[in-house]
C-alpha positions in Angstrom: 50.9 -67.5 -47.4 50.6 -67.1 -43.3 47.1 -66.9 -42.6 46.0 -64.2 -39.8 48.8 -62.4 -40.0 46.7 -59.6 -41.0 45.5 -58.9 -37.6 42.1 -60.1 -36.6 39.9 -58.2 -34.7 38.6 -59.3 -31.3 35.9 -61.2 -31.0 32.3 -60.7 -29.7 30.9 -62.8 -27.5 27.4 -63.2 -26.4 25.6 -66.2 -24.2 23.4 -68.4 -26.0 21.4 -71.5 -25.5 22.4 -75.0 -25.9 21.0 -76.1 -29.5 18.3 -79.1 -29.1 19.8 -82.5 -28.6 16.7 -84.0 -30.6 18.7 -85.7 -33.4 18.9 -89.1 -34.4 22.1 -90.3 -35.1 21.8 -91.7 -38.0 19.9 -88.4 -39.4 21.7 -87.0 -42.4 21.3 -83.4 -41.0 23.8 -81.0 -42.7 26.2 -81.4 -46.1 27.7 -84.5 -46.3 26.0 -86.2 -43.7 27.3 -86.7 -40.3 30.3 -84.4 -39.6 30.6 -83.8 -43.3 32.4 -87.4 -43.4 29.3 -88.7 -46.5 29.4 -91.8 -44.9 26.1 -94.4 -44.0 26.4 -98.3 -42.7 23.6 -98.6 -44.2 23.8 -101.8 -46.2 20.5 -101.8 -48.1 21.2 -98.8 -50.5 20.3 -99.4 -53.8 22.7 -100.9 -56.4 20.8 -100.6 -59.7 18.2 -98.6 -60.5 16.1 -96.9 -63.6 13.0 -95.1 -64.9 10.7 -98.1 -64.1 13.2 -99.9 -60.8 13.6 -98.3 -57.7 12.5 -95.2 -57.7 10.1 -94.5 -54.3 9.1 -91.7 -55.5 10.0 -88.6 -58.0 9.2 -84.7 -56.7 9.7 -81.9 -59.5 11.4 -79.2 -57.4 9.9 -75.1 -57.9 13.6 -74.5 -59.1 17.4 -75.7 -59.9 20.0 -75.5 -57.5 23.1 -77.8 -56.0 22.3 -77.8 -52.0 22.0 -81.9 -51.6 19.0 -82.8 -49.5 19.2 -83.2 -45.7 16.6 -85.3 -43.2 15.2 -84.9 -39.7 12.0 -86.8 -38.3 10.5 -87.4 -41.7 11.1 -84.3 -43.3 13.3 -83.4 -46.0 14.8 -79.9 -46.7 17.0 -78.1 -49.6 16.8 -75.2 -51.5 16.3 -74.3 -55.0 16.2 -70.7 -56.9 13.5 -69.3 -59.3 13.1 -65.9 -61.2 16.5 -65.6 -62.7 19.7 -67.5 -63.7 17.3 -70.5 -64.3 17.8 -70.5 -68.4 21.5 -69.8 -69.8 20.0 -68.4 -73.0 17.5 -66.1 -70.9 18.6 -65.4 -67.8 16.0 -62.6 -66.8 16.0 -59.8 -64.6 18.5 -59.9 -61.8 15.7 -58.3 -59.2 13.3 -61.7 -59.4 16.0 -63.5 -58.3 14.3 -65.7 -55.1 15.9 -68.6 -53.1 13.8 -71.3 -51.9 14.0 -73.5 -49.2 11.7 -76.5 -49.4 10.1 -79.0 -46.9 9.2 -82.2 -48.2 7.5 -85.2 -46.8 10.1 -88.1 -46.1 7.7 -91.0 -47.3 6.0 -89.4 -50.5 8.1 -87.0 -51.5 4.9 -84.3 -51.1 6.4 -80.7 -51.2 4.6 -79.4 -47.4 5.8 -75.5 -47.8 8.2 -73.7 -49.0 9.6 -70.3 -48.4 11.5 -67.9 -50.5 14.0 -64.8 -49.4 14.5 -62.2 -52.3 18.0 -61.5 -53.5 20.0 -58.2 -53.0 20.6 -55.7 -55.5 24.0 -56.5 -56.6 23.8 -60.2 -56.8 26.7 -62.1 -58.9 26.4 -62.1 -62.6 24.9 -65.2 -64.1 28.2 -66.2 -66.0 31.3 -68.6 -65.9 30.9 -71.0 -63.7 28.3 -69.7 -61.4 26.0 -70.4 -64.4 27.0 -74.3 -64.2 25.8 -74.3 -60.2 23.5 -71.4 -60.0 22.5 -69.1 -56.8 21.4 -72.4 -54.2 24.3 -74.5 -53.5 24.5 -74.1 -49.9 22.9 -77.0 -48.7 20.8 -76.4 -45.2 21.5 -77.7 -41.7 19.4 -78.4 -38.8 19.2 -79.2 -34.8 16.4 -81.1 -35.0 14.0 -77.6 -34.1 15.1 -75.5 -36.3 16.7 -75.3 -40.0 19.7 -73.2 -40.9 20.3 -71.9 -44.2 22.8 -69.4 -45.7 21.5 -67.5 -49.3 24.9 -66.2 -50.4 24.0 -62.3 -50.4 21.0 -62.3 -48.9 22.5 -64.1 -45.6 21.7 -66.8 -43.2 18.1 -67.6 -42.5 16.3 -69.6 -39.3 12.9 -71.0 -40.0 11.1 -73.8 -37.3 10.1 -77.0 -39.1 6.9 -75.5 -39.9 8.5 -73.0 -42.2 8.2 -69.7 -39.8 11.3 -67.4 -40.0 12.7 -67.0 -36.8 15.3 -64.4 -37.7 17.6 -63.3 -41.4 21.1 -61.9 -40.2 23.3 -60.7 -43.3 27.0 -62.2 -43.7 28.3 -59.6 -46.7 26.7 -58.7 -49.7 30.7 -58.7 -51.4 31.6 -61.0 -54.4 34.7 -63.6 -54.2 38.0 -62.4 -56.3 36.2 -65.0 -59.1 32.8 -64.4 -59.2 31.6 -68.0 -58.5 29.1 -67.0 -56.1 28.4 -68.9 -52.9 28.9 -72.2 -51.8 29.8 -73.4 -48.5 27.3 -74.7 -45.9 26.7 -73.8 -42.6 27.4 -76.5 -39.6 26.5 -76.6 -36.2 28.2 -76.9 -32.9 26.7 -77.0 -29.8 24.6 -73.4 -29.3 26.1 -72.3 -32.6 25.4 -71.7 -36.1 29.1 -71.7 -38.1 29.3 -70.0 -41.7 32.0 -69.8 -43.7 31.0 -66.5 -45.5 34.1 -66.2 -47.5 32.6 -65.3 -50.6 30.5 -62.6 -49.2 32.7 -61.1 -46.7 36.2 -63.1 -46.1 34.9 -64.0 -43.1 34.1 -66.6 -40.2 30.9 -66.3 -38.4 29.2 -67.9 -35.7 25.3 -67.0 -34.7 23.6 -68.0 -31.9 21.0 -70.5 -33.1 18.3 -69.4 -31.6 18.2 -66.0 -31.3 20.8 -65.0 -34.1 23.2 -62.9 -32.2 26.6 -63.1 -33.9 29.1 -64.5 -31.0 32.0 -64.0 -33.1 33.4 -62.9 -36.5 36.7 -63.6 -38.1 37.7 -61.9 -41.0 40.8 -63.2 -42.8 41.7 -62.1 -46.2 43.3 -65.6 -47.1 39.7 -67.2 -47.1 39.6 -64.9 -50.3 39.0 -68.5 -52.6 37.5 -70.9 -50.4 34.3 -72.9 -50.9 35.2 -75.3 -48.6 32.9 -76.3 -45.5 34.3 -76.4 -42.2 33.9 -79.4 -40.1 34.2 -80.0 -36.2 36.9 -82.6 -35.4 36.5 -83.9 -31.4 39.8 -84.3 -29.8 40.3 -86.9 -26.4 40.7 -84.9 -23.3 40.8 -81.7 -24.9 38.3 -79.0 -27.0 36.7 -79.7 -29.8 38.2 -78.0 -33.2 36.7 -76.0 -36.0 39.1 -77.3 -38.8 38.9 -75.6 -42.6 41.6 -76.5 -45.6 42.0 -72.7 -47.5 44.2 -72.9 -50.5 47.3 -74.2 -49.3 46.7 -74.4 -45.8 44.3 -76.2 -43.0 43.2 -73.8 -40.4 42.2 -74.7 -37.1 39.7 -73.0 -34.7 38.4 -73.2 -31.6 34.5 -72.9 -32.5 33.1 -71.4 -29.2 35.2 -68.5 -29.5 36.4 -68.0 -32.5 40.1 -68.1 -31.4 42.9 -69.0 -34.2 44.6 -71.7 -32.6 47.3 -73.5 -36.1 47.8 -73.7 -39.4 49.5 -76.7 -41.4 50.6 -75.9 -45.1 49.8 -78.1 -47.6 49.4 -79.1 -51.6 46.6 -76.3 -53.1 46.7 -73.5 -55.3 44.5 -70.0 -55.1 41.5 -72.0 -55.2 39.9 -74.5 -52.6 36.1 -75.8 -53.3 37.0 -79.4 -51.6 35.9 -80.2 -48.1 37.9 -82.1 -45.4 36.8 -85.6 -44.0 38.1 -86.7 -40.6 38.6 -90.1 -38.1 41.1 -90.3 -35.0 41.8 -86.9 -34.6 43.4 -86.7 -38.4 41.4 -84.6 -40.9 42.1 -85.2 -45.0 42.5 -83.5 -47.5 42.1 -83.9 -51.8 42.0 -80.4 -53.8 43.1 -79.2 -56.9 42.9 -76.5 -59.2 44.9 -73.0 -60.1 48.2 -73.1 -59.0 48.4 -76.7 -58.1 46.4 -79.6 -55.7 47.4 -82.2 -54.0 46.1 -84.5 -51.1 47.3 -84.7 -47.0 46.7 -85.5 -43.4 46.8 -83.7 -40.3 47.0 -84.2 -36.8 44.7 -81.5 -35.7 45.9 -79.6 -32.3 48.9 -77.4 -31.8 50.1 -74.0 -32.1 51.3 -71.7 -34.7 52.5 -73.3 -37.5 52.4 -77.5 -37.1 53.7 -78.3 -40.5 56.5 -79.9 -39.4 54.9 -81.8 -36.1 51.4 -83.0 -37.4 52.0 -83.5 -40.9 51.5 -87.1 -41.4 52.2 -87.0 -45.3 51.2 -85.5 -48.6 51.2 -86.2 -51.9 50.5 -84.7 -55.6 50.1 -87.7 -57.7 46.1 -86.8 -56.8 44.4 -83.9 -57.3 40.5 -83.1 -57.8 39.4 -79.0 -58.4 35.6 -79.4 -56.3 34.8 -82.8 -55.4 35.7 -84.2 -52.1 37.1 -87.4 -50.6 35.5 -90.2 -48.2 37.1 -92.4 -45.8 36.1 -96.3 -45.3 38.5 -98.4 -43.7 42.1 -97.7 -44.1 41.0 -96.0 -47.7 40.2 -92.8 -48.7 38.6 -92.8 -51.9 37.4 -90.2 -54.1 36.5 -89.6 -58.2 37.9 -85.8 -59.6 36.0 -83.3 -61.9 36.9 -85.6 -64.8 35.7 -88.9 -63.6 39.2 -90.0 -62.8 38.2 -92.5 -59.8 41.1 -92.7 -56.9 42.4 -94.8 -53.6 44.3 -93.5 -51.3 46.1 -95.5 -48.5 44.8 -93.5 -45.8 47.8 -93.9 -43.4 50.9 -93.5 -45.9 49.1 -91.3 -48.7 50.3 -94.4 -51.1 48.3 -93.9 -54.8 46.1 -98.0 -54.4 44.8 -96.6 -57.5 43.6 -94.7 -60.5 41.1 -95.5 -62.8 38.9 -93.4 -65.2 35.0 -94.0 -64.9 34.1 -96.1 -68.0 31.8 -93.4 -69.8 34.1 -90.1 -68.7 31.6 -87.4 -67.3 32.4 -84.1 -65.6 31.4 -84.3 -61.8 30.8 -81.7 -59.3 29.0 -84.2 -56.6 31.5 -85.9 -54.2 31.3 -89.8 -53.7 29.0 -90.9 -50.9 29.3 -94.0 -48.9 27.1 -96.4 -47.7 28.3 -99.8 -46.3 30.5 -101.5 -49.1 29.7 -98.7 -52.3 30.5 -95.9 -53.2 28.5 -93.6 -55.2 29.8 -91.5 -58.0 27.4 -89.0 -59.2 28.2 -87.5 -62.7 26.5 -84.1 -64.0 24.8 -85.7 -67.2 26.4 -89.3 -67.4 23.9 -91.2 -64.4 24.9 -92.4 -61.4 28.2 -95.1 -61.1 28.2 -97.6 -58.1 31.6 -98.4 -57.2 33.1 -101.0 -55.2 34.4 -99.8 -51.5 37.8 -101.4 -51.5 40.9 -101.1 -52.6 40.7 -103.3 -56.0 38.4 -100.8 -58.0 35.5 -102.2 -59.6 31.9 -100.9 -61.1 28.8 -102.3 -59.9 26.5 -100.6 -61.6 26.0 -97.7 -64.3 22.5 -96.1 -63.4 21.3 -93.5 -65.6 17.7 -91.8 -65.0 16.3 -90.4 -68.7 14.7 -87.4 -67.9 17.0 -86.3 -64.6 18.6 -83.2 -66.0 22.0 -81.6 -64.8 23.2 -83.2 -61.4 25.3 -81.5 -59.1 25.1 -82.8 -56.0 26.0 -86.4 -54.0 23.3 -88.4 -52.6 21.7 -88.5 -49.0 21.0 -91.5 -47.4 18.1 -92.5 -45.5 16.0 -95.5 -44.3 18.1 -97.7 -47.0 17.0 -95.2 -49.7 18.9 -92.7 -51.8 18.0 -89.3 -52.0 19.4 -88.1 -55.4 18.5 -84.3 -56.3 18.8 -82.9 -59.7 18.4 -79.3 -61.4 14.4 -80.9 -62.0 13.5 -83.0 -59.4 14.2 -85.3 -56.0 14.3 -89.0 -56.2 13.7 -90.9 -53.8 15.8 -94.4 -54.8 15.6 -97.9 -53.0 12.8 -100.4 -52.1 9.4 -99.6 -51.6 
């Protein structure tokens, strides 16, 4: 499978203001924390917690969804759906269907507004696997001014930190080949807002953050199966890319314009829900699923096809279907949809190890990192702690009674875990 080969249109590009530089660095500010890479130093992250130890505080949430929660200057945001889809043995009426974002207070977990965006008439049918993550699994993004959200069908929405809409521009109102709805996340580069709208459209946008004005589009019928979120991987004395694994390929982009600039093939089916990490100029890869999966690096740069130039190595004794890898050290390390736990030696793609989670759970939330543990979300088994390093150990089993169905990895911030669930926010660490 050649991507682009299709012939993609020319691009449209339009001036735009340079996004505010008002972030902290430490903020986690879009999905998977800084560059997508779900990693903290923070050191001070809880180990063990329960109903009655460590929890800061616990917000119910208006609705379920699978966004994970991102911070800036105090305030948290994610999203969450009501008026249909929320009850598998009711779904309701299709026209009720309203996504939510929601601002929270950092410190006491106080819902501060919250604003909803109706759905379009031909939304996905609640069914299959969309029912087991539901219409909010895009998780927001923001420059510090402003919050960026994408609603599936009903598009990409800018509101101020106050919770006024600054402009709605639509990305498709089309259904992916397999119904699963939407669920990639938009990211920010300099001026612009990135979308990967292959579910809606097939399609690569980029808006200009503050006024919305699409600057480019790039349709591609390969991104027909991918639920991956691009990431932006800065390169030495040369542009910065816009790098995206499809199913069996990475693409690379340049992000101010749009421009295909090389594709590497690679292990991977039909079917790519996994996200890249990156370090050095070398992006990673774990995925899974229909027609095979497999993990790789890539030396991002090129032209054309780099296969056989910036492959560094792959590898199929590892596979995982949605959840995504993190890189500490020399490691990358990950746990699959079935709670098989994995290490990688990040320079050789050498298997360090496979181990299956003591109480086998099904997981859809990707392992987070902060300092030396790794946290391994399960849907309905709690919350593993595992060692970062190459020996694999468990430091703690968490399990919260009343949390519900759990989707999505944890944020970190200020030493604390924010842990979302299909019922509430926790807020997890010392008080």
């Amino acid at each position: 499978m050649l991507p682009m080969r299709d012939g993609l249109p020319s691009l449209i590009l339009l001036s735009g203001l340079i996004l505010s530089p008002m972030l902290q660095a430490d903020e986690w500010t879009r999905f998977r924390g800084p560059n997508g890479n779900a990693q903290s130093d923070s050191t001070q992250t809880p180990v063990k917690w329960s109903d009655t130890e460590k929890v800061v505080w616990k917000t119910p949430l208006p609705g379920p969804g699978t966004s994970l929660p991102i911070v800036t200057g105090g305030k948290i945001f994610l999203t969450s759906y009501t008026g249909f889809g929320v009850s598998a043995e009711n779904p309701g009426d299709p026209a009720k269907l309203e996504r939510v974002l929601v601002c929270l207070d950092e410190g006491s977990g106080k819902i501060l507004w919250q604003k909803g965006i109706r759905g379009v008439a031909n939304e996905d049918r609640y069914q299959g696997f969309l029912a087991t993550h539901g219409y909010a699994s895009s998780t927001p993004v923001t420059d510090g001014e402003r919050v960026y959200v994408l609603f599936g069908k009903a598009g990409v929405v800018a509101f101020d930190l106050e919770g006024r809409q600054l402009w709605h521009k639509s990305v498709g109102t089309g259904s992916a080949r397999m119904g699963w709805g939407s669920a990639c996340s938009p990211i920010i580069y300099k001026n612009l807002v990135i979308v990967n709208a292959a579910a809606e459209s097939n399609a690569l946008y980029a808006f200009d953050g503050v006024t919305g004005q699409e600057v480019w589009k790039k349709p591609a019928d390969s991104l027909d199966g991918c639920w991956g979120t691009p990431i932006i991987v800065e390169r030495a004395g040369a542009p910065a890319e816009l790098v995206l694994a499809v199913g069996g390929e990475i693409w690379g982009f340049n992000p101010e314009t749009g421009k295909f600039l090389w594709y590497c093939e690679t292990p991977g089916g039909d079917a790519i829900c996994s996200s890249l990490v990156s370090r050095d100029e070398i992006v990673f890869m774990v995925t899974g699923g229909p027609g095979g999966g497999g993990a790789a690096a890539v030396r991002v740069g090129g032209t054309d096809n780099v296969t056989k130039t910036h492959r560094l190595w792959t590898t199929q004794r590892v596979t995982s279907y949605i959840t995504s890898p993190v890189l500490v050290g020399d490691h990358l390390y990950g746990v699959n949809d079935n709670g098989l736990a994995y290490c990688l030696n990040s320079k050789t793609g050498e298997t360090v190890y496979q181990q299956r989670l003591p109480e086998r759970g099904q997981l859809y939330a990707s392992l987070t990192a902060a300092g030396d543990k790794l946290y391994a979300v399960t849907r309905d088994q709690g919350t593993f702690v595992l060692a970062a390093k190459p020996e694999f150990a468990v430091l703690a089993h968490n399990k919260l009674s009343d949390a519900g169905i759990c989707n999505g990895s944890p944020t970190v911030s200020k030493n604390r875990l924010l842990l979302r669930t299909d019922k509430f926010l926790y807020s997890l660490g010392d008080k």
